[in-house]
Every structure is written in structure tokens, then in C-alpha cells.
N, C-alpha and C positions, 0 to 999 in steps of 0.2 A: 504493500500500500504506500509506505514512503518513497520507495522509488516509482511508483507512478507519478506521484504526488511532485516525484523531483524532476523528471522528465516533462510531465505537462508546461511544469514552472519554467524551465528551458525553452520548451517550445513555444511560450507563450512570450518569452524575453526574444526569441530571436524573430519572431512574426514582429512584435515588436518594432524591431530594432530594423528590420527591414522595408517597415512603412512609418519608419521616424520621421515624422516634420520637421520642415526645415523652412530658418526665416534668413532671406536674403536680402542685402542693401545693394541697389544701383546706383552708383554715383554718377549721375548724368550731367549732362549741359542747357541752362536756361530755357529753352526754346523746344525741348526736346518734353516737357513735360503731358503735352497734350497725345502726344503719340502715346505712353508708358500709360498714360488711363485708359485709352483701348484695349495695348496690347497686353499690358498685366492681367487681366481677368481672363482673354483667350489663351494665355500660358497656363493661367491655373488652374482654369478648366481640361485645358489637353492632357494637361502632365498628371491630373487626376485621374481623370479615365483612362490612361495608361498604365499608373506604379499605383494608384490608391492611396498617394501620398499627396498631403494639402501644404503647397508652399507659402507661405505667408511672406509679401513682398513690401519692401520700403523703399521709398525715393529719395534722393536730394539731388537739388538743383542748384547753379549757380554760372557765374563764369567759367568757361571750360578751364583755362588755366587755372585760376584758382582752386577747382573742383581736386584738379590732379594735383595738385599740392598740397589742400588737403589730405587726400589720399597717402600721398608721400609722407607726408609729418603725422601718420598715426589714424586717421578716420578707416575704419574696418569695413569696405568696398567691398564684396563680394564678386561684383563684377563692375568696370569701370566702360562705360559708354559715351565716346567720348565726339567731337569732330574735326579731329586733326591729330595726326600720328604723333606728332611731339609730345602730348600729353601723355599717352601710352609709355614713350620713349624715355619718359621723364619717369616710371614707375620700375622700366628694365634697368635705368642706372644704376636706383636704389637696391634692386634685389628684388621689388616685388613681385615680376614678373620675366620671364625666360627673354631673352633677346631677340629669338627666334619666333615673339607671341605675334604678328601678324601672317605667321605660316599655318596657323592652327585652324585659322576657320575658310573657308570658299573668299575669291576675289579680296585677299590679301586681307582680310577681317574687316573687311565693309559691307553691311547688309544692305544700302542703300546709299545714294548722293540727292545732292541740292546741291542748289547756285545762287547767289548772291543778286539782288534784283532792286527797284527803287519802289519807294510808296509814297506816291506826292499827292496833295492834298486834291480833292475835286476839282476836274475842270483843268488839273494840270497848270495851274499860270504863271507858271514860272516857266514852264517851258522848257522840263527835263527829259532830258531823252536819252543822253549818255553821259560816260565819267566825266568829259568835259565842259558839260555842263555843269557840274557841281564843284567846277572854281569860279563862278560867276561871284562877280564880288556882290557883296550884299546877302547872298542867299544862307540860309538857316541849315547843313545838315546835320542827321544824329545819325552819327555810328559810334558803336560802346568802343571803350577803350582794347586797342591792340595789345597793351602787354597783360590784359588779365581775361579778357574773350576772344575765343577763336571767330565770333560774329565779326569783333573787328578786324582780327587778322586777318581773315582772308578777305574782307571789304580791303584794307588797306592795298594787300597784293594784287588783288583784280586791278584796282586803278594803277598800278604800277605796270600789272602786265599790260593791259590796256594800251599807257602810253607805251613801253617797249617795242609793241608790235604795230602801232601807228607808220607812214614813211616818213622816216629819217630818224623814228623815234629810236634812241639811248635811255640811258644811267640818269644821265643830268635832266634832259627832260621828264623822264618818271617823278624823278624829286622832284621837279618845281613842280608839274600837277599834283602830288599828293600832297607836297605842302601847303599848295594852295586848298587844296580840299580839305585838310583839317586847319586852315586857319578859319572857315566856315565853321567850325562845328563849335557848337556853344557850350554844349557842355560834355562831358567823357564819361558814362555811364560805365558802369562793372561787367553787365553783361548784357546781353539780347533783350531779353524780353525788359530789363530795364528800361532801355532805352525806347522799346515798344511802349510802355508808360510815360517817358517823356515826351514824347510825339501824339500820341492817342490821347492820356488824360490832362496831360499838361497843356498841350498846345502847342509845344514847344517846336521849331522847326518847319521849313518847307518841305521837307525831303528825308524819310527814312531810309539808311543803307541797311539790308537786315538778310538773311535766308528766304527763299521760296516758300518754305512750310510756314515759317514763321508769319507770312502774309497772309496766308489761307488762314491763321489763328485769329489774326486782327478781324478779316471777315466773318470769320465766327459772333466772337464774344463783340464786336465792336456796331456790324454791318457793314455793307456793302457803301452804303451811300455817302462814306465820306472820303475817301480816299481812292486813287486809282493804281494801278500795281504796274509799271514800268519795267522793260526788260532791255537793258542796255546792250549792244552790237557785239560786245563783246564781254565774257563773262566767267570766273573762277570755275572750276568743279569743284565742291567741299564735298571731299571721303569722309565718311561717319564709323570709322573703324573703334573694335569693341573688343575685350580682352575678360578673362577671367582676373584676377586678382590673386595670384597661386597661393602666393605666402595667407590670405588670408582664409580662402578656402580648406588650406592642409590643416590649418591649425583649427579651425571650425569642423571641418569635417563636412562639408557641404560643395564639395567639387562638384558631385553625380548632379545636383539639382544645377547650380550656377551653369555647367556645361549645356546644362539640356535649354535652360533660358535664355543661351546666348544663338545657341542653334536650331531652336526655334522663328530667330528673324528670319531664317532664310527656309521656314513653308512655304509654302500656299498661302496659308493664311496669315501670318505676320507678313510676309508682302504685301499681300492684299490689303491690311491696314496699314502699312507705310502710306503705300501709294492714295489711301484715304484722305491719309492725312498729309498730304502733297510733300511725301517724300518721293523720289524718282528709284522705284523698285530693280535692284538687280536681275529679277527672273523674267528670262524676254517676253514668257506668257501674261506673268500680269503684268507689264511693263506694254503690250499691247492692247492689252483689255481695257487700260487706262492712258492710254494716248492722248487722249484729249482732253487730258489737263495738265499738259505738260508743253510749253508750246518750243517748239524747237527754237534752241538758243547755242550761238556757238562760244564754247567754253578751251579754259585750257588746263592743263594739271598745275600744281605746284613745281612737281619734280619735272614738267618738261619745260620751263621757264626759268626755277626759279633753283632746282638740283634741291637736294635733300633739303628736311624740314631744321637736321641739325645745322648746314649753313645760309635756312634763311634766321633763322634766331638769334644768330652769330651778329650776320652780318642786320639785319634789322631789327631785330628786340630785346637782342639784350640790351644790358643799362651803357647805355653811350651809343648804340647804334642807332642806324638813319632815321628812326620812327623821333627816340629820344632829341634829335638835331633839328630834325622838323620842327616838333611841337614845340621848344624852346625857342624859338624864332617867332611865335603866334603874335 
């Protein structure tokens, strides 16, 4: 009778133990929030009906850089979802994550892209149409600050690649349009959807530089009628690449669940809510299904402009470089 008694007890500990719940933190970027309320409930519905295991999931939000620095100095990220590889790159320095963590998932660990696009007030009367437009003196733009959001980083390099690929455009001409561009900008917000509030509630601004998705939010919560969505001649691609957080999954014990939530963006049905929510879906299927919300925009990489994301940091964000040379001249 004891040994039944001991073996049930066993086999009740390892049933158990093999539908343990698990609570995970994604440490995401600003703008990215509206997506993670779809998509969390269709992961924890799937991944229920699959193992019988209930994942209970938490958000944070913020500036992408900042997020990943976070992360860096101790916040316990289970998986870090991020938009722009350097913040990633900034967690394999530390040890948090393998070197090699953009080889782990499909198309270099990016479940999706966006592009960088303008929101000018109705009626357009300014009369924006491209980055060159947005050194018209006098004009009002908001894009968040470069060294703590990837919203403004890669606003910032669009306009730089921009001018690069102009005729006869250089080095020198990139600077003086992007400095003319943020000597416009009134105020340097921390991240995306920040500066989505200073434009929308404030007032603030002729002109928002922000993500594709992040427009289709404005249209959401804001409506349609006040604002128009501009899509410049020439325009970034932002990779939204996403990683496990190793160091902190080993030590939690929660790898199985984090791996299955990251590769889950790349369903059917996590595409299908990307592309919902005016993310531009990796899978050519739904990436066709939803074509017509996507209006073709010619874009270009970072790394084929600009070579890796450790020498544009280098050479433009870290402290003293071109961003910092600019904006001291305002």
C-alpha cells in the first residue's frame, strides 16, 4: 500500500512537472505594444491546446535602446523583441545571449519588417512629400530621440541614406540635410509612441517621423480624420529581429515555453496578425493575402548603405559621433 501510495505520488509530481506553468517577460519596443495584445492571447491559446500548459505573459515597453539596456543591467527578459540588431548585439556582449542568436530563428531572426513613413497633419499644408522636405525652415518635426529609440535611429539613417543616394549626393550633404532636419525638431522624445503623444495629444508638430505600424495605431485609437500618412520616394527597411534571453531562461527554467513564443511569429497565424497590425509579414502567403495594405515603397537595408549596425553606432551614436555634432549645433 505504501509503495503504491509512493509511486502514484511520483507520478503525480512528474504529470506535474511536465504541465508546469510558466510566466514569461517580453521586453519589447514602444510601438510594438499593440501587436503583443493580439498576438499574446493566440500564443496562449495554441501553446494550450498543444502541451496543456497555461503561459502567463508580461510586457514592457519603452525605447528600444533603452529596453536593451535594461535588459543588460539586470531586468529578467525572457525573450527580448526588439527593432534593430544592435540591441540584440548589445545583450551577446554581455553574455546574455550566444553570438550566433540571429542564426536560431528563419530570415536571420526577423519575423517581420516596417518602414519609416511621414504623418502630416490634414490636408497636408505644408506640403510634405519627402526627407527634403522636412529641412524647410520653419517646419515643426517629431522624431524621438536617436541614441535611446530605434524609431529615431533608423528615421535618422533613412534621411541620411536618402541624401547618399540623391545625384551627387555624399557624406557632407547627408549631414547638412539631417542637421537641418533635426534642427526642426522641437522636442527629442525617448521613444515612438512618445512622440506619437506629442504630435496627437499635444499638438505638437507638423510632421511625425514614426514606423508604418505605428500609423495604422494612430488610426486606431486617434481616427482617420486628422492626419494623412505620407510615404517618402525613398525609405529604410526596419528588421524587427527577436532572441531568447538564454542566461535568463536557463536559470528560470523556461527555455521550452520562450522558444515556442518566439516561433510562433512565424505561423500562419502570428503572420497573419503582424500583417493586421501593419506589420509587412515574412510569409509570401500572407504577405499576398495582405497586399493591399502595404503600398509598395522602395526601401534600402542598413547593412547595404550603411555596413554593420556595430559601425553605424560607432561612427553615429555613440557619444561624440555625427548625430551628437548635429544636435549641438541646433
Amino acid at each position: 500500500m505504501k509503495l503504491r501510495l509512493a509511486l502514484a505520488a511520483l507520478l503525480l509530481a512528474a504529470t506535474g512537472s511536465a504541465l508546469a506553468d510558466a510566466t514569461l517577460l517580453n521586453v519589447s519596443y514602444d510601438v510594438m505594444r499593440d501587436f503583443y495584445k493580439d498576438y499574446n492571447p493566440a500564443f496562449q491559446k495554441a501553446y494550450k491546446a498543444k502541451t496543456g500548459e497555461t503561459v502567463t505573459l508580461q510586457q514592457s515597453h519603452g525605447g528600444s535602446s533603452k529596453q536593451a539596456l535594461a535588459v543588460a543591467n539586470g531586468l529578467a527578459a525572457d525573450v527580448i523583441t526588439m527593432n534593430q540588431a544592435t540591441d540584440i548585439d548589445l545583450l551577446a556582449g554581455k553574455g546574455l545571449v550566444p553570438a550566433n542568436w540571429a542564426s536560431r530563428l528563419p530570415n536571420h531572426a526577423v519575423p517581420f519588417t516596417s518602414t519609416i513613413v511621414f504623418l502630416v497633419r490634414k490636408g497636408n499644408p505644408q506640403q510634405v512629400r519627402d526627407w527634403s522636405d522636412l529641412a524647410k525652415p520653419g517646419l515643426k518635426v517629431v522624431i524621438p530621440n536617436p541614441k535611446t529609440s530605434g524609431n529615431g535611429r533608423y528615421s535618422y539613417l533613412a534621411a541620411w541614406g536618402y541624401a547618399l543616394k540623391q545625384p551627387g549626393g555624399n557624406e557632407a550633404k547627408a549631414q547638412d540635410l539631417v542637421g537641418k532636419i533635426f534642427k526642426n525638431v522641437p522636442v527629442l522624445d525617448g521613444g515612438g509612441r512618445a512622440a506619437t503623444t506629442t504630435f496627437m495629444q499635444r499638438q505638437i508638430g507638423d510632421v511625425l517621423v514614426t514606423f508604418e505600424n505605428e500609423a495604422e495605431m494612430i488610426a486606431r485609437e486617434f481616427g482617420r480624420g486628422g492626419f494623412e500618412v505620407v510615404y517618402p520616394s525613398l525609405s529604410v527597411l526596419a528588421e524587427n529581429p527577436v532572441s531568447v534571453v538564454d542566461k535568463v531562461v536557463d536559470r528560470k527554467g523556461s527555455r521550452k515555453q520562450a522558444e515556442a513564443y518566439l516561433q510562433y511569429l512565424w505561423s500562419p497565424e502570428g503572420q497573419k496578425l503582424a500583417a493586421e497590425n501593419y506589420l509587412r509579414p515574412q510569409d509570401p502567403v500572407v504577405a499576398k493575402q495582405f497586399a493591399s495594405r502595404f503600398p509598395a515603397v522602395k526601401t534600402f537595408t542598413v547593412a547595404s548603405v550603411f555596413g554593420s549596425w556595430a559601425a553605424v553606432n560607432q561612427k553615429h551614436f555613440a557619444d561624440g559621433g555625427s548625430f551628437d555634432q548635429i544636435f549641438s549645433k541646433k
